[in-house]
C-alpha positions as CSV (number, residue, x, y, z in Angstrom):
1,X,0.0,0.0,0.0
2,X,1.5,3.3,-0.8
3,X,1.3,6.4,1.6
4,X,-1.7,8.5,1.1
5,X,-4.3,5.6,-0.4
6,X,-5.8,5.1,3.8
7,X,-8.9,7.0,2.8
8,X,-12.2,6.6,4.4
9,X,-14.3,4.5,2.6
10,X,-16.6,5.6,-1.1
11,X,-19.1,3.9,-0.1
12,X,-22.9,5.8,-0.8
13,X,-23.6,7.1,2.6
14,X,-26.6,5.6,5.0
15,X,-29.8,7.7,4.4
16,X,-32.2,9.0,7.3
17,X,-35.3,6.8,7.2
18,X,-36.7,3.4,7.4
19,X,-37.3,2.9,3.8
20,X,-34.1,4.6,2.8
21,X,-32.0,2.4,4.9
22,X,-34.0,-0.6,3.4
23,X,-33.0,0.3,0.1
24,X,-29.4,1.7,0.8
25,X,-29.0,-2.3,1.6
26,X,-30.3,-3.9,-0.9
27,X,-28.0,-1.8,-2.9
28,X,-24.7,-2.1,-1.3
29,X,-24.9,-5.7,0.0
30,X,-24.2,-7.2,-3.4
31,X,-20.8,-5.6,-3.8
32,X,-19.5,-5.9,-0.1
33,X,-17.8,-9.7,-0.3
34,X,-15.5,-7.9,-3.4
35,X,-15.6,-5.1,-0.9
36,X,-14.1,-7.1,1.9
37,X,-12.2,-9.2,-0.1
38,X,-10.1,-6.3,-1.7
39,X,-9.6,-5.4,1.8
40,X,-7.9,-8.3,2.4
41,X,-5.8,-8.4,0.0
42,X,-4.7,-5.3,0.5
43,X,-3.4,-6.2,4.2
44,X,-2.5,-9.3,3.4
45,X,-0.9,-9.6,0.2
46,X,-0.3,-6.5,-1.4
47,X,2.5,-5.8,1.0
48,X,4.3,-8.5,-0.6
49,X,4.7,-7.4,-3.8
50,X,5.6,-3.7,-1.9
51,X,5.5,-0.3,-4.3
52,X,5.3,-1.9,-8.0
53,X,2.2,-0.8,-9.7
54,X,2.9,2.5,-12.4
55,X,-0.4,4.0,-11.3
56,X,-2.0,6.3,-8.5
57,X,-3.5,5.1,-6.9
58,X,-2.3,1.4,-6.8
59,X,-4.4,-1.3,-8.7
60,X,-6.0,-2.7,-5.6
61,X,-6.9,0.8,-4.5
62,X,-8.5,1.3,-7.7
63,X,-10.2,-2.4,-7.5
64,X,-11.4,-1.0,-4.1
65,X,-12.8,2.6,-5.5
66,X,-14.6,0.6,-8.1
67,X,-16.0,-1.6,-6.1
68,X,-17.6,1.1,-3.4
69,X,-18.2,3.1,-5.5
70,X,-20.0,1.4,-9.0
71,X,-20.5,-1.9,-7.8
72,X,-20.0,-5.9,-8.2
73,X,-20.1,-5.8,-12.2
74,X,-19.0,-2.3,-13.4
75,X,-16.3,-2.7,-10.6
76,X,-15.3,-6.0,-11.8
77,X,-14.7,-4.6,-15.0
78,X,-13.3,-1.5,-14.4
79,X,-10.8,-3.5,-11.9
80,X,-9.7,-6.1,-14.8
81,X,-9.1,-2.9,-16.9
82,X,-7.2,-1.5,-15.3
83,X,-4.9,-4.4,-14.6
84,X,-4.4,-5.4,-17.9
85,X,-3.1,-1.5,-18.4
86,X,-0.7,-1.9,-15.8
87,X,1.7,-3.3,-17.6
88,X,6.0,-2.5,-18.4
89,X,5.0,-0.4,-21.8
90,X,2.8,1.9,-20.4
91,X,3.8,5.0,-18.7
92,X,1.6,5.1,-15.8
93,X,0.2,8.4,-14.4
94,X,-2.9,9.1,-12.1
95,X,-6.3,7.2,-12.6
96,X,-9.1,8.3,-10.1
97,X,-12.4,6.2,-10.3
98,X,-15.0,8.6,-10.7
99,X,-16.8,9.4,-7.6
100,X,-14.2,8.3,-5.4
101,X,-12.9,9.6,-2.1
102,X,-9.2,10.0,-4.2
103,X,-10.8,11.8,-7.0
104,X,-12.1,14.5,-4.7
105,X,-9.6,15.0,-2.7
106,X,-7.5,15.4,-6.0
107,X,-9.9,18.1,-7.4
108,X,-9.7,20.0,-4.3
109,X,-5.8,20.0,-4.5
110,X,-4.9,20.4,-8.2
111,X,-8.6,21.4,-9.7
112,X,-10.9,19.9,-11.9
113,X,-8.2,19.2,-14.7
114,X,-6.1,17.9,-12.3
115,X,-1.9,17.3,-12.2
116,X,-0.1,18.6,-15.1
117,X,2.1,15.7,-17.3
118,X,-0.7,12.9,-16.4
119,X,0.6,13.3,-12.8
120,X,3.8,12.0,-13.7
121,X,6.9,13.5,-11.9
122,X,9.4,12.6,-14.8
123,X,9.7,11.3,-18.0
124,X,10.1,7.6,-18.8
């Protein structure tokens, strides 16, 4: 895990209301096993392979995002996506999920277009 990626969690927030809360389950309770799962793996394994992925944030933060944030399916797609772009001949850069915790606090810093250079700090 790199420094930075401990954010609180995109999940959709719990509405006020019997009804609402009803709902808000039914909605998230499909994608929390992925949920929990990516958790895991990211204090259990991902420390293993220590600082290798050429994105921000790291592909099992981005797995995570995606799943909070979109759901089982899109997530699961977005997450394979992703990992088949991580990959030695690409030149990395920053990759927010949209609607993320990361992507906002990235807007607030650096603005809606975000870093210059693809958030790269050198050339490869």
């Amino acid at each position: 895990m790199r420094a930075g990626e401990e954010t609180e969690s995109s999940l959709p927030a719990r509405p006020e209301g019997r009804g609402a809360r009803i709902r808000h389950v039914l909605r998230v309770a499909p994608r929390m096993p992925f949920v929990w799962f990516m958790r895991a793996y990211r204090v259990v394994i991902s420390p293993l392979y220590g600082d290798v992925c050429r994105y921000y944030p790291s592909c099992s933060k981005y797995a995570l995002d995606a799943f909070e944030v979109h759901g089982a399916v899109r997530g699961t797609g977005m997450a394979a996506w992703r990992v088949l772009r991580c990959n030695p001949f690409t030149s990395g850069g920053v990759d927010h999920v949209r609607g993320s915790v990361l992507e906002r606090r990235s807007a607030e810093i650096w603005g809606q277009d975000g870093p210059g250079n693809n958030g790269r700090m050198y050339k490869r």
